[in-house]
MIMAR-850236 format. One record per residue (C-alpha): x, y, z; residue number from 1. Coordinates in pm, whole numbers, plus 50000, padded with zeros to 5 digits. Layout:
BEGIN
+-------+-------+-------+-----+
!    xx !    yy !    zz !  nr !
+-------+-------+-------+-----+
!     X !     Y !     Z ! NUM !
...
+-------+-------+-------+-----+
// end
This chain:
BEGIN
+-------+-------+-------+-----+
!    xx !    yy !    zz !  nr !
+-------+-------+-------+-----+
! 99043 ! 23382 ! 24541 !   1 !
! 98784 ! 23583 ! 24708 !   2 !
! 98483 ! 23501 ! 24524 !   3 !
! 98605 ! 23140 ! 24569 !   4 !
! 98607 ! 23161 ! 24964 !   5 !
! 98235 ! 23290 ! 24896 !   6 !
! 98110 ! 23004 ! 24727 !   7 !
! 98184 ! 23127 ! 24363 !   8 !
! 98334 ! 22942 ! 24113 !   9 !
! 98415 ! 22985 ! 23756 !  10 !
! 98218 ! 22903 ! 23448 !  11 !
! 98221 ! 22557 ! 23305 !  12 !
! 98528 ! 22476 ! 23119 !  13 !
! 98265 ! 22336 ! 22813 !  14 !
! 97935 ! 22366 ! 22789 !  15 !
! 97700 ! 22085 ! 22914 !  16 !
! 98008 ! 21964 ! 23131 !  17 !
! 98054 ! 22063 ! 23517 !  18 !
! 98365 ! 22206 ! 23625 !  19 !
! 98378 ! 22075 ! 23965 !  20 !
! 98511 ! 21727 ! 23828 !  21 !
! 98727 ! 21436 ! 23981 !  22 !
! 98894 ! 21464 ! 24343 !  23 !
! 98717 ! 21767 ! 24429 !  24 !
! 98310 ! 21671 ! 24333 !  25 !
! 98237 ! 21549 ! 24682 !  26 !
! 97934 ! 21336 ! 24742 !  27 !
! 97691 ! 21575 ! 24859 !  28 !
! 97690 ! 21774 ! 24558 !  29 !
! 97583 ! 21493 ! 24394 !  30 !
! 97255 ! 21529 ! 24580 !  31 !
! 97041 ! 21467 ! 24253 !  32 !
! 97172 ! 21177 ! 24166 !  33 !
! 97213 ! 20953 ! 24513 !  34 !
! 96880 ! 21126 ! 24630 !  35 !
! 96632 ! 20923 ! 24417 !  36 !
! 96806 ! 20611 ! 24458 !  37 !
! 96783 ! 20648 ! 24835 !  38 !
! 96443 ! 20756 ! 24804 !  39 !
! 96374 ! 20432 ! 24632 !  40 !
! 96563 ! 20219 ! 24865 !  41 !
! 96378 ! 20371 ! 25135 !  42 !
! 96042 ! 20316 ! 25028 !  43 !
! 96076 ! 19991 ! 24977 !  44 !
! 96235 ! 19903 ! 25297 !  45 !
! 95907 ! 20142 ! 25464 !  46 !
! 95663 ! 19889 ! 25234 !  47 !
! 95802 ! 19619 ! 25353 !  48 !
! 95781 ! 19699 ! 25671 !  49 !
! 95425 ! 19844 ! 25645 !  50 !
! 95333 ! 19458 ! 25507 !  51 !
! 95496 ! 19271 ! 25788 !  52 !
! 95330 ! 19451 ! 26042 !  53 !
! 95013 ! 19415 ! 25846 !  54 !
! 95072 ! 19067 ! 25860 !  55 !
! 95050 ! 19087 ! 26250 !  56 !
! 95429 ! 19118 ! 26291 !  57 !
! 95587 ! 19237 ! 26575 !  58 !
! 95719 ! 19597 ! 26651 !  59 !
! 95454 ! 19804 ! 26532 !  60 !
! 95624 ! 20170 ! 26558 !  61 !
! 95299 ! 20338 ! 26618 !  62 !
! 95075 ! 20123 ! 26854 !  63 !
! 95037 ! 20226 ! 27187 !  64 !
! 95301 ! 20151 ! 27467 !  65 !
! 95380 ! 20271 ! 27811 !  66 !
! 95392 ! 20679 ! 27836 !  67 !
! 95803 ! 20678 ! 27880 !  68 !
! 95806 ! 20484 ! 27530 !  69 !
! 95524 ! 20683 ! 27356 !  70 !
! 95568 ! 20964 ! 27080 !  71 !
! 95357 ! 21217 ! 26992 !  72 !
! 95306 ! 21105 ! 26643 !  73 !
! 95046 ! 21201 ! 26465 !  74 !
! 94986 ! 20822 ! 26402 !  75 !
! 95023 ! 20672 ! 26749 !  76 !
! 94837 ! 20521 ! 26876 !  77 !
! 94694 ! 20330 ! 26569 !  78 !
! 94549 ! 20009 ! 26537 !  79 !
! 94832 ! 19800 ! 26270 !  80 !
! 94546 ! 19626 ! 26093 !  81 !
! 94422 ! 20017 ! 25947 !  82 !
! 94769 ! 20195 ! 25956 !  83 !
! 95023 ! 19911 ! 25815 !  84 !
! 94844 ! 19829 ! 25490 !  85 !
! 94828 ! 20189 ! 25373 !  86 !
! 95235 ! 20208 ! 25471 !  87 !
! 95290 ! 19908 ! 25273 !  88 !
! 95061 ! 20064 ! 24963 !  89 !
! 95284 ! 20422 ! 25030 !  90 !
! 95585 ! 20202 ! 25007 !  91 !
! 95509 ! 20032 ! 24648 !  92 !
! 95413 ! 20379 ! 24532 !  93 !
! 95706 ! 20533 ! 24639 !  94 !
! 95888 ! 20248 ! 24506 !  95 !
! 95729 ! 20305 ! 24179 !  96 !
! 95722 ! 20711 ! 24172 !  97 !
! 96114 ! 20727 ! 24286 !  98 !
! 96180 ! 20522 ! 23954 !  99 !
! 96009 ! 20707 ! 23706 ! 100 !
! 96173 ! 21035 ! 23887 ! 101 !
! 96507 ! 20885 ! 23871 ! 102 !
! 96431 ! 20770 ! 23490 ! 103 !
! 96306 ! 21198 ! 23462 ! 104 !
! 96088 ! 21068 ! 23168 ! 105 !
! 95731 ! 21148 ! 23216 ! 106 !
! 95563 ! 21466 ! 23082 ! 107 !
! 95251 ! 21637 ! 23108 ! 108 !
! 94960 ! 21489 ! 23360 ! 109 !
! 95251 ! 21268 ! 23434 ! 110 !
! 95469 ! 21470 ! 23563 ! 111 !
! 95208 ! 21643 ! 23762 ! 112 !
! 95076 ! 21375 ! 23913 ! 113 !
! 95434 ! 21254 ! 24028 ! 114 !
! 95540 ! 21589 ! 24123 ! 115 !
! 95223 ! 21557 ! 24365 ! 116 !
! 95271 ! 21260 ! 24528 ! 117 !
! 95626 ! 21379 ! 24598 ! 118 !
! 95577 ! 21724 ! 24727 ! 119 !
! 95302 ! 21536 ! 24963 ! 120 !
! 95515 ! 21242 ! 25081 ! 121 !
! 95760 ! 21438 ! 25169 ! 122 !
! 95564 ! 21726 ! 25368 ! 123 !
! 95347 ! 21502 ! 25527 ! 124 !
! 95676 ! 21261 ! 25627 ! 125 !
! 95887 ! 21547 ! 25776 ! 126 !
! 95658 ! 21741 ! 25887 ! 127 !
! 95325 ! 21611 ! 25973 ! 128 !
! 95403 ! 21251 ! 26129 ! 129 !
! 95728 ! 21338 ! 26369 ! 130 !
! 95689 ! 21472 ! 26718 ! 131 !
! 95929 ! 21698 ! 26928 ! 132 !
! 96181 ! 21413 ! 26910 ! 133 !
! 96429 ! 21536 ! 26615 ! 134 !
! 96438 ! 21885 ! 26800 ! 135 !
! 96518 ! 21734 ! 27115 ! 136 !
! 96796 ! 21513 ! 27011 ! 137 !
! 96919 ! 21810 ! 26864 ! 138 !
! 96938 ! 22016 ! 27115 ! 139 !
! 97075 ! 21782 ! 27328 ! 140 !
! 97320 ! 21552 ! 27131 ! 141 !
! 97666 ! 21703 ! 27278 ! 142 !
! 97564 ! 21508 ! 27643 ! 143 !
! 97410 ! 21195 ! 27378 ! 144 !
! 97701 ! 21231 ! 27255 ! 145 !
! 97931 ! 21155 ! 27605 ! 146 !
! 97676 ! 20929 ! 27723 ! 147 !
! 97751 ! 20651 ! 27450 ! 148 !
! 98060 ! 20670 ! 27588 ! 149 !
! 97988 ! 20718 ! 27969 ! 150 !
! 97610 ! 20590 ! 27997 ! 151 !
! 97346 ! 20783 ! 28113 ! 152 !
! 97340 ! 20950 ! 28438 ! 153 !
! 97061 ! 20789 ! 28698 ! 154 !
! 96901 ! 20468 ! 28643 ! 155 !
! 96780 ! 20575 ! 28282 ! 156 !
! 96948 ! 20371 ! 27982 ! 157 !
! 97061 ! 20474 ! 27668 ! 158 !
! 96750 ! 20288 ! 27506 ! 159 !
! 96521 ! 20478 ! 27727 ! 160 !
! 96627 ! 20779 ! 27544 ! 161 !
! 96666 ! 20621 ! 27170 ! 162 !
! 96380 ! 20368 ! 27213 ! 163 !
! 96198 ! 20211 ! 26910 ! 164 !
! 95911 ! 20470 ! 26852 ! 165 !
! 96138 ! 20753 ! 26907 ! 166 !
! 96380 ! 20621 ! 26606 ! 167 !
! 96136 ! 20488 ! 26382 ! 168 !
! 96041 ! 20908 ! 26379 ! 169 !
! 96391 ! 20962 ! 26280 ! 170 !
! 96341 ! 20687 ! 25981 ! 171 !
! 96006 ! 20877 ! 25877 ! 172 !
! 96180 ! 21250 ! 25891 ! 173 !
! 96480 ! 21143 ! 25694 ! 174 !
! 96223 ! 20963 ! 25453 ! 175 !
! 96031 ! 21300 ! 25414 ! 176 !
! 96372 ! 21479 ! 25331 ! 177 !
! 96479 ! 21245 ! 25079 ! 178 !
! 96149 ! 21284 ! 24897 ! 179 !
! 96146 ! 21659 ! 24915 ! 180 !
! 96550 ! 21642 ! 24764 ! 181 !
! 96425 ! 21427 ! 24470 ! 182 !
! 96103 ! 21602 ! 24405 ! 183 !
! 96276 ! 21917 ! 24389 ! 184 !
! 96576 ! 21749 ! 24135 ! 185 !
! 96291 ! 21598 ! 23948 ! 186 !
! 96114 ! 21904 ! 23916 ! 187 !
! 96411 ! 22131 ! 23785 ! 188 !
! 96519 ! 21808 ! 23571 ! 189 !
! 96165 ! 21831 ! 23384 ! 190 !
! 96097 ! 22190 ! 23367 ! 191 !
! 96416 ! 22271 ! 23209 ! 192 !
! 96623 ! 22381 ! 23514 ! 193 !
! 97033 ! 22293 ! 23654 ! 194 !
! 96931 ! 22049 ! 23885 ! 195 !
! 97187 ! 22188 ! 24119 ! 196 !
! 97136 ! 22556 ! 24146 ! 197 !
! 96782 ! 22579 ! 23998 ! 198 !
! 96839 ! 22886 ! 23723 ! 199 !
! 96684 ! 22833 ! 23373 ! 200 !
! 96738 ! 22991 ! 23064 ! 201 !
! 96495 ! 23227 ! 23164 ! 202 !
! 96595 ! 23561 ! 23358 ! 203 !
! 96529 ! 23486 ! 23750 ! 204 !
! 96216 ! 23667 ! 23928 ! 205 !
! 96250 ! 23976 ! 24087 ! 206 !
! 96207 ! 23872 ! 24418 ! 207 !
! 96553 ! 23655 ! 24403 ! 208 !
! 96768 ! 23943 ! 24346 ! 209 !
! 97014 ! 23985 ! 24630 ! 210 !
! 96882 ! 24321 ! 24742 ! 211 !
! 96509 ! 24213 ! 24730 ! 212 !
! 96631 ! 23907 ! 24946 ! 213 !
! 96779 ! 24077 ! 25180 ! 214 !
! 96460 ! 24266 ! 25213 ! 215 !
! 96258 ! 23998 ! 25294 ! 216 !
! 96493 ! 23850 ! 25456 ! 217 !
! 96501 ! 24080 ! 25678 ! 218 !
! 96100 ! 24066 ! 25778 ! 219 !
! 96161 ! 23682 ! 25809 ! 220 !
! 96416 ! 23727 ! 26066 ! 221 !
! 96205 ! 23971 ! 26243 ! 222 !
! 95874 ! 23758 ! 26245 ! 223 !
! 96147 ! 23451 ! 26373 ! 224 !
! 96296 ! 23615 ! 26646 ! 225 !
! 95896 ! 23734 ! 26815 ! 226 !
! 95826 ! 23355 ! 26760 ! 227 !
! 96084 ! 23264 ! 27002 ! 228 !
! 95981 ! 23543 ! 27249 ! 229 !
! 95670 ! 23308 ! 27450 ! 230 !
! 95895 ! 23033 ! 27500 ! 231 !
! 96188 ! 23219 ! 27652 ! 232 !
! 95936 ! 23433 ! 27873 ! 233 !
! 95758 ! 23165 ! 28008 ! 234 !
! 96068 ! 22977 ! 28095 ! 235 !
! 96257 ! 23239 ! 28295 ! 236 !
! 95919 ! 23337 ! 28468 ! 237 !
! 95844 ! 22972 ! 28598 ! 238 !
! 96298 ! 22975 ! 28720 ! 239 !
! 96169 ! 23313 ! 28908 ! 240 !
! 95831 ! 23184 ! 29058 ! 241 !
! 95577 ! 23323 ! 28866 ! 242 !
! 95331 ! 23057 ! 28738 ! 243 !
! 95292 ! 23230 ! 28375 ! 244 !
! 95028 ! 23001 ! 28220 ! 245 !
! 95049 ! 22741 ! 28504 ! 246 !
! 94851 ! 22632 ! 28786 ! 247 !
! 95088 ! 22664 ! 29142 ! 248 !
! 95080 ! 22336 ! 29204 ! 249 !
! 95264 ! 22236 ! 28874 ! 250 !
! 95512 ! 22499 ! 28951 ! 251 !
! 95565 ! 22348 ! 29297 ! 252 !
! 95664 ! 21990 ! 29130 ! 253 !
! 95891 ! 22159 ! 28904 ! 254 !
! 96069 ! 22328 ! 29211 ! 255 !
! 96056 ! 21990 ! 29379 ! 256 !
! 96213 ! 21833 ! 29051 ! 257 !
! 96597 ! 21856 ! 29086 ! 258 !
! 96741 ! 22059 ! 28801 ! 259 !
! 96393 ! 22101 ! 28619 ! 260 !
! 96369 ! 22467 ! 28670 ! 261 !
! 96754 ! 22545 ! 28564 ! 262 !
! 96674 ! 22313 ! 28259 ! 263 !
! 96400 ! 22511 ! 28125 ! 264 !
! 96586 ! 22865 ! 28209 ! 265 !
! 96920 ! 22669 ! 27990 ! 266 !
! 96646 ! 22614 ! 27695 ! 267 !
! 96514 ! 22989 ! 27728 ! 268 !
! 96893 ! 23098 ! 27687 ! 269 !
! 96931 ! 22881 ! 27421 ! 270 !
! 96645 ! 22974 ! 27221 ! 271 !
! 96731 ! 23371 ! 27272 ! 272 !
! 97118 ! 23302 ! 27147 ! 273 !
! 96956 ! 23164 ! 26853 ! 274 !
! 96746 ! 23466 ! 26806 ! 275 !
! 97063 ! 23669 ! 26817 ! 276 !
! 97240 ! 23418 ! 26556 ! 277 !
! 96962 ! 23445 ! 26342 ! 278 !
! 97054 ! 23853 ! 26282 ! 279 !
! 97358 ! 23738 ! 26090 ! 280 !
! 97141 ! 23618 ! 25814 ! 281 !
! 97082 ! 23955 ! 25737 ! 282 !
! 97408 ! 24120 ! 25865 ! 283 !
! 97722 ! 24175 ! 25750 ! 284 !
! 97870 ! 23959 ! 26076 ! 285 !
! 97661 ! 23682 ! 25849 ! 286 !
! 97911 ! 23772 ! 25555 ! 287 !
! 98283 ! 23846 ! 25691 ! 288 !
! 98392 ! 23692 ! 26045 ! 289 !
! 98330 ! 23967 ! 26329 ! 290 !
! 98613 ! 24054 ! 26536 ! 291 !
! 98516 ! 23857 ! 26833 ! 292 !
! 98539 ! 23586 ! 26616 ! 293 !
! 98959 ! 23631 ! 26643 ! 294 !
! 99066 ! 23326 ! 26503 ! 295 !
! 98846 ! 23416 ! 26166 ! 296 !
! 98809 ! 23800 ! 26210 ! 297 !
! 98831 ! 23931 ! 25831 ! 298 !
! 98769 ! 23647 ! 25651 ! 299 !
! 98466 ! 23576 ! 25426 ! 300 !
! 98236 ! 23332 ! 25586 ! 301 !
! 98176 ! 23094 ! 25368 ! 302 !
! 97779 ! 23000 ! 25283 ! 303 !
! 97759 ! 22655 ! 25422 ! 304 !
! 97824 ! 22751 ! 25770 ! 305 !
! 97517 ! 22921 ! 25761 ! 306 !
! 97298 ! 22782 ! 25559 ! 307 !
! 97352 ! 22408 ! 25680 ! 308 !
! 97290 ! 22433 ! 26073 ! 309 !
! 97011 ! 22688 ! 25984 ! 310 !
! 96835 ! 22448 ! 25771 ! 311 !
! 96843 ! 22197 ! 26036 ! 312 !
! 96730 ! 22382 ! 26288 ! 313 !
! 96395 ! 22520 ! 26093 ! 314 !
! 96356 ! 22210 ! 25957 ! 315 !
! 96323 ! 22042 ! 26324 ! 316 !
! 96121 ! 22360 ! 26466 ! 317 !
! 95873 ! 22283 ! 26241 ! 318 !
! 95752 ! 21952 ! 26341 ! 319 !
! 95768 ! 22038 ! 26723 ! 320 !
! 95539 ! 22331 ! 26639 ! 321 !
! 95277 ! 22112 ! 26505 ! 322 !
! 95280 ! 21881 ! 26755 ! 323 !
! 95206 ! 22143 ! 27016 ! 324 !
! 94904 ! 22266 ! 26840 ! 325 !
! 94809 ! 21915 ! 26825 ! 326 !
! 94804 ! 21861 ! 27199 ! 327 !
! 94785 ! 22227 ! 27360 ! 328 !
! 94565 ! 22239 ! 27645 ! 329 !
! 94410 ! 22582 ! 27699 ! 330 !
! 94375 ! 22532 ! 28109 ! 331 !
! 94786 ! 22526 ! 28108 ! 332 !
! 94872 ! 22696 ! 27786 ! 333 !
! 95218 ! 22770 ! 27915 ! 334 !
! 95368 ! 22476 ! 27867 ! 335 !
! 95279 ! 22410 ! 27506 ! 336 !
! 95143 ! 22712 ! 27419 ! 337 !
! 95469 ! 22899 ! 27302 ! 338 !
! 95569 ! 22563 ! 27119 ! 339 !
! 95329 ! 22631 ! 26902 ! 340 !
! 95536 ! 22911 ! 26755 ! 341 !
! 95801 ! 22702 ! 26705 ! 342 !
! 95621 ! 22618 ! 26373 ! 343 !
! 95626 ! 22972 ! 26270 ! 344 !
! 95989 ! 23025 ! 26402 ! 345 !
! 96096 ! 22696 ! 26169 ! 346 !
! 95878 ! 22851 ! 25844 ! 347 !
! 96050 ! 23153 ! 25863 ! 348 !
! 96394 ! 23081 ! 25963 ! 349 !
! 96387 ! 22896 ! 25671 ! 350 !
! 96256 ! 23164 ! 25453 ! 351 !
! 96557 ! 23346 ! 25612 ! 352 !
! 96822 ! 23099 ! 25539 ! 353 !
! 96655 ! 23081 ! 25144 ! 354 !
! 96729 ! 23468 ! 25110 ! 355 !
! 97071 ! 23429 ! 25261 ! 356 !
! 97162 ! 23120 ! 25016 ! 357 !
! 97052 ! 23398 ! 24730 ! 358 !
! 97247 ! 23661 ! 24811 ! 359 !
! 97537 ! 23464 ! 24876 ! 360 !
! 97544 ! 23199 ! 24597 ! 361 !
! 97772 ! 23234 ! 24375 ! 362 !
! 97824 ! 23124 ! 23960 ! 363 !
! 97663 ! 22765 ! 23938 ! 364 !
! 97982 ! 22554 ! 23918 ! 365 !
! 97740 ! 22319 ! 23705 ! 366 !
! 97549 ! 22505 ! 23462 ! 367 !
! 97761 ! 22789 ! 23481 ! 368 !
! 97482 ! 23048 ! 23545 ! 369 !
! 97496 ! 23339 ! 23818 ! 370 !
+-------+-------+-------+-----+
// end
């Protein structure tokens, strides 16, 4: 029962045949499976897209709009007639590449040719093309969350929060993802790997061994946690009146702002408790349920509750970071200057979170390896 509660399961009852079977194979552990038929459905939907707006239809997600509607896209502003026809070109590619990946056919140049276009498509689509946006919504979908219900405070809207640029971000992030799922099934598919755990016949590297993992695990959580240190410095300076990396007078319209200051100081504290968090990656409090945790104290904690919001959250860091190096101004590098680390803080929480899946994953309830 124990190794069970930690995510270990029992060998295959024959071989070639997964053991997690019927009621209790839920759909996300089919990931390999529904992934490249998403991935196809998406790209097709993007292509078609990309070729009405080439066509001069209307709602061109990228062109430029009034600054409370803009994004910080990579893309936008961009003229339709350059942009679109290369999206609708993407999309038949995609269209085409998510097949043959799905079919898990190909061999040779083939295969590396494929497994190029997806590693690129889906880098490029979740993390070169979105802005802050995905990070933002994050951190503040509990009050999204009550204003569907209740409306926004003021006399902002809903859509001025969720307009069209901002979601058609979403569309391209959750694009990227899919891509970089069915790459990696396709990849471990072809090269002889369990599509769901990744171990091959062959005896794993060194470097995945739990105790090497937690050794480099450990650096990643240390470079993380000095990523996050410019942001949360800069933010509790400006709440206590030091300009750090500001001109006065910008300071002065943030004090004039109602709630601006106490907004940044909420985001400092939230970025430091994450710091903290990010220690049980590499702690035993990341492995059994501390004390203070009374209602769980004892009790193994079982992988997903790390892994999954960690992933999300280095996954969205990532993005912001880039688009602060995109538009950092050097005259007033406080206020996107520690963003920019955000891109290392996403790179290696997610190095993190990789050696703390290692460690912690158990037998592959498919292959029946580990």
């Amino acid at each position: 029962m124990a190794d069970t509660a930690l995510g270990e399961e029992p060998a295959p009852a024959a071989p070639g045949k997964p053991a997690d079977t019927g009621p209790r194979r839920r759909w996300w552990r089919r990931w390999p499976d529904w992934s490249g038929r998403l991935v196809v459905l998406w790209s097709l939907s993007y292509g078609l897209a990309g070729l009405y707006w080439a066509l001069g239809g209307d709602g061109y997600p990228f062109a430029r709009t009034i600054e409370d509607r803009s994004s910080s896209s990579i893309l936008e502003p961009s003229s339709a007639s350059v942009v679109a026809p290369v999206m609708a070109v993407f999309g038949a590619a995609g269209v085409l590449a998510g097949m043959l990946m799905v079919r898990g056919r190909c061999a040779g140049r083939a295969r590396t040719a494929l497994l190029a276009f997806g590693w690129t498509a889906g880098v490029a689509l979740t993390f070169l093309v979105p802005d802050y946006s995905l990070l933002g919504l994050l951190v503040f979908s509990p009050a999204l969350l009550v204003f569907v219900f209740t409306g926004v405070p003021g006399p902002q809207e809903l859509g001025d929060i969720l307009y069209w640029h901002r979601i058609n971000l979403i569309i391209v992030f959750f694009g990227g993802l899919l891509w970089l799922a069915t790459t990696v099934a396709y990849q471990r598919r072809t090269g002889g790997s369990c599509v769901h755990c990744g171990r091959g016949e062959r005896a794993a590297a060194g470097w995945t061994d739990p105790a090497a993992a937690l050794r480099w695990g450990r650096w990643a959580v240390r470079v993380a946690v000095l990523s996050t240190l410019p942001y949360d410095i800069t933010r509790i300076a400006w709440y206590f009146g030091w300009p750090l990396g500001i001109t006065r007078a910008f300071l002065k319209d943030m004090q004039d702002t109602p709630h601006m200051l106490d907004m940044g100081l909420a985001l400092g504290v939230v970025s430091t408790s994450g710091s903290l968090l990010m220690h049980g990656l590499v702690g035993h409090w990341g492995e059994v349920w501390p004390r203070w945790v009374w209602f769980k104290r004892g009790r193994p904690v079982h992988p997903a509750t790390a892994v999954v919001p960690a992933s999300i959250v280095a996954v969205v860091l990532v993005p912001a970071g880039l688009m602060a190096a995109r538009d950092y101004d050097a005259g007033m590098w406080g206020t996107l200057g520690p963003a920019v680390f955000w891109a290392v803080w996403g790179a290696a929480l997610g190095v993190a979170t990789y050696g703390y899946h290692l460690r912690r994953r158990g037998r592959c309830r498919y292959c029946g390896r580990g």
